[in-house]
Kinemage of the C-alpha trace (Angstrom):
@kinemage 1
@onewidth
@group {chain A} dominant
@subgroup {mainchain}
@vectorlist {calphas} color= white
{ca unk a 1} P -14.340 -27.354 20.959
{ca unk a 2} L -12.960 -27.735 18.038
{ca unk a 3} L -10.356 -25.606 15.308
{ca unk a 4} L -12.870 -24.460 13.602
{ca unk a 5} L -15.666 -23.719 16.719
{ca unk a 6} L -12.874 -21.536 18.098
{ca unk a 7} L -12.446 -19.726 14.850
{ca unk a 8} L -15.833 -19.152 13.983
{ca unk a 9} L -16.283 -17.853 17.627
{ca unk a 10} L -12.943 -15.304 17.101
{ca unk a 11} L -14.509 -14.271 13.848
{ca unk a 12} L -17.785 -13.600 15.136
{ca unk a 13} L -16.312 -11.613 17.981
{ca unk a 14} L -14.394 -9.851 15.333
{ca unk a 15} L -17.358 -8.716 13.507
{ca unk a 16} L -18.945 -7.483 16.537
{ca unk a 17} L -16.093 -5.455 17.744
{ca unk a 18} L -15.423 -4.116 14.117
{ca unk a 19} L -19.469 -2.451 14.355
{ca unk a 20} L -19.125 -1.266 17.524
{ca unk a 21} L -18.391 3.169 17.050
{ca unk a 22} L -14.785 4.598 17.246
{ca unk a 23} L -15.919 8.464 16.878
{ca unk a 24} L -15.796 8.925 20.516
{ca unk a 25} L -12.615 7.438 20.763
{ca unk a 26} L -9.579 10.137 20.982
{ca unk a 27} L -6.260 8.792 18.925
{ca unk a 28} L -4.526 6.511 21.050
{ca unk a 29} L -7.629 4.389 22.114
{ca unk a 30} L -8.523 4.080 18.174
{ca unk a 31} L -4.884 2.854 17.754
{ca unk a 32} L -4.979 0.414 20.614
{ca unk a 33} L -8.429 -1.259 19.528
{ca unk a 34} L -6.995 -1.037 15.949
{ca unk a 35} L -3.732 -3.223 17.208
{ca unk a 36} L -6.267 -5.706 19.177
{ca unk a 37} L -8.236 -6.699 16.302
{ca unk a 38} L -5.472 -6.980 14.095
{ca unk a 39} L -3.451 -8.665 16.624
{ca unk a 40} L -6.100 -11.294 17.973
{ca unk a 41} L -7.514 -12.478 14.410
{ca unk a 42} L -3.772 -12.838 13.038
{ca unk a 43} L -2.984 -14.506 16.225
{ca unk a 44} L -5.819 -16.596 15.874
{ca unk a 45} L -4.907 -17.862 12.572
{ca unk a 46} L -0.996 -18.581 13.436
{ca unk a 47} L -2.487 -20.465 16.799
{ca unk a 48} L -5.404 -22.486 14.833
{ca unk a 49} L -2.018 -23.735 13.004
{ca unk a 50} L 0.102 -24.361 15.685
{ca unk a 51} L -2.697 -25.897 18.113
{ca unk a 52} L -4.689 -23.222 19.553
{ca unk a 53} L -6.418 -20.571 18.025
{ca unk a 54} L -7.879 -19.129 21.577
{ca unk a 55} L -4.056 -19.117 22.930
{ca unk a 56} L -3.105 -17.251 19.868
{ca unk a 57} L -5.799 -14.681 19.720
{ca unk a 58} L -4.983 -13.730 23.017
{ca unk a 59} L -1.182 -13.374 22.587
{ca unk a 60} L -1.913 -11.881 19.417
{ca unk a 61} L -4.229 -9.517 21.299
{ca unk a 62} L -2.014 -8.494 24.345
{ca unk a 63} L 0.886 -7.618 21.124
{ca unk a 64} L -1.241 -6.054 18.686
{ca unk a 65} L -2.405 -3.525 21.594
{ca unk a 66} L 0.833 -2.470 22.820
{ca unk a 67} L 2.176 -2.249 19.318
{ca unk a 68} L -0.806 0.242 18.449
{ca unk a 69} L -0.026 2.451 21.725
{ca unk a 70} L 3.463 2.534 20.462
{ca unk a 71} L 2.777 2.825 17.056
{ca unk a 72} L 0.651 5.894 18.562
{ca unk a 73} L 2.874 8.060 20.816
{ca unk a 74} L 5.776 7.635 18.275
{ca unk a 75} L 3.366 9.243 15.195
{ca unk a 76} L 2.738 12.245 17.342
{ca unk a 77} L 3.565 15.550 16.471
C-alpha cells in the first residue's frame, strides 16, 4: 500500500468514527474517543512523513486516549 492508500484509509475511518453517536457516552468515554481521533489522524500525518502513516496513527491513537482520560479526571470537579 501506498502513503496515500494508508491515508485515505485513516481518513475514511475517521469519518466513520466521527458519525458514529456520543450521547450515550458519560464524560470520560467522550474524552477518551475525543483523544483517539485526534491522536490517530495527527499521528497519521507525522507518520505518513516520517515513513508510516499506519505506525503513526496507532501511536498517535494509544497517546491521544490516555491524554483524554487524563485530560478528564484532572477537569473534574
Amino acid at each position: 500500500m501506498t502513503k496515500l492508500s494508508h491515508l485515505r484509509v485513516i481518513a475514511a475511518a475517521l469519518c466513520i468514527a466521527g458519525l458514529t453517536s456520543c450521547s450515550g457516552m458519560n464524560s470520560t468515554q467522550q474524552c477518551v474517543l475525543s483523544g483517539t481521533a485526534i491522536g490517530a489522524g495527527g499521528g497519521a500525518l507525522i507518520g505518513a512523513a516520517t515513513g508510516s502513516a499506519a505506525t503513526g496513527a496507532l501511536i498517535g491513537a494509544g497517546a491521544g486516549a490516555v491524554g483524554g482520560y487524563l485530560v478528564d479526571q484532572n477537569h473534574r470537579p
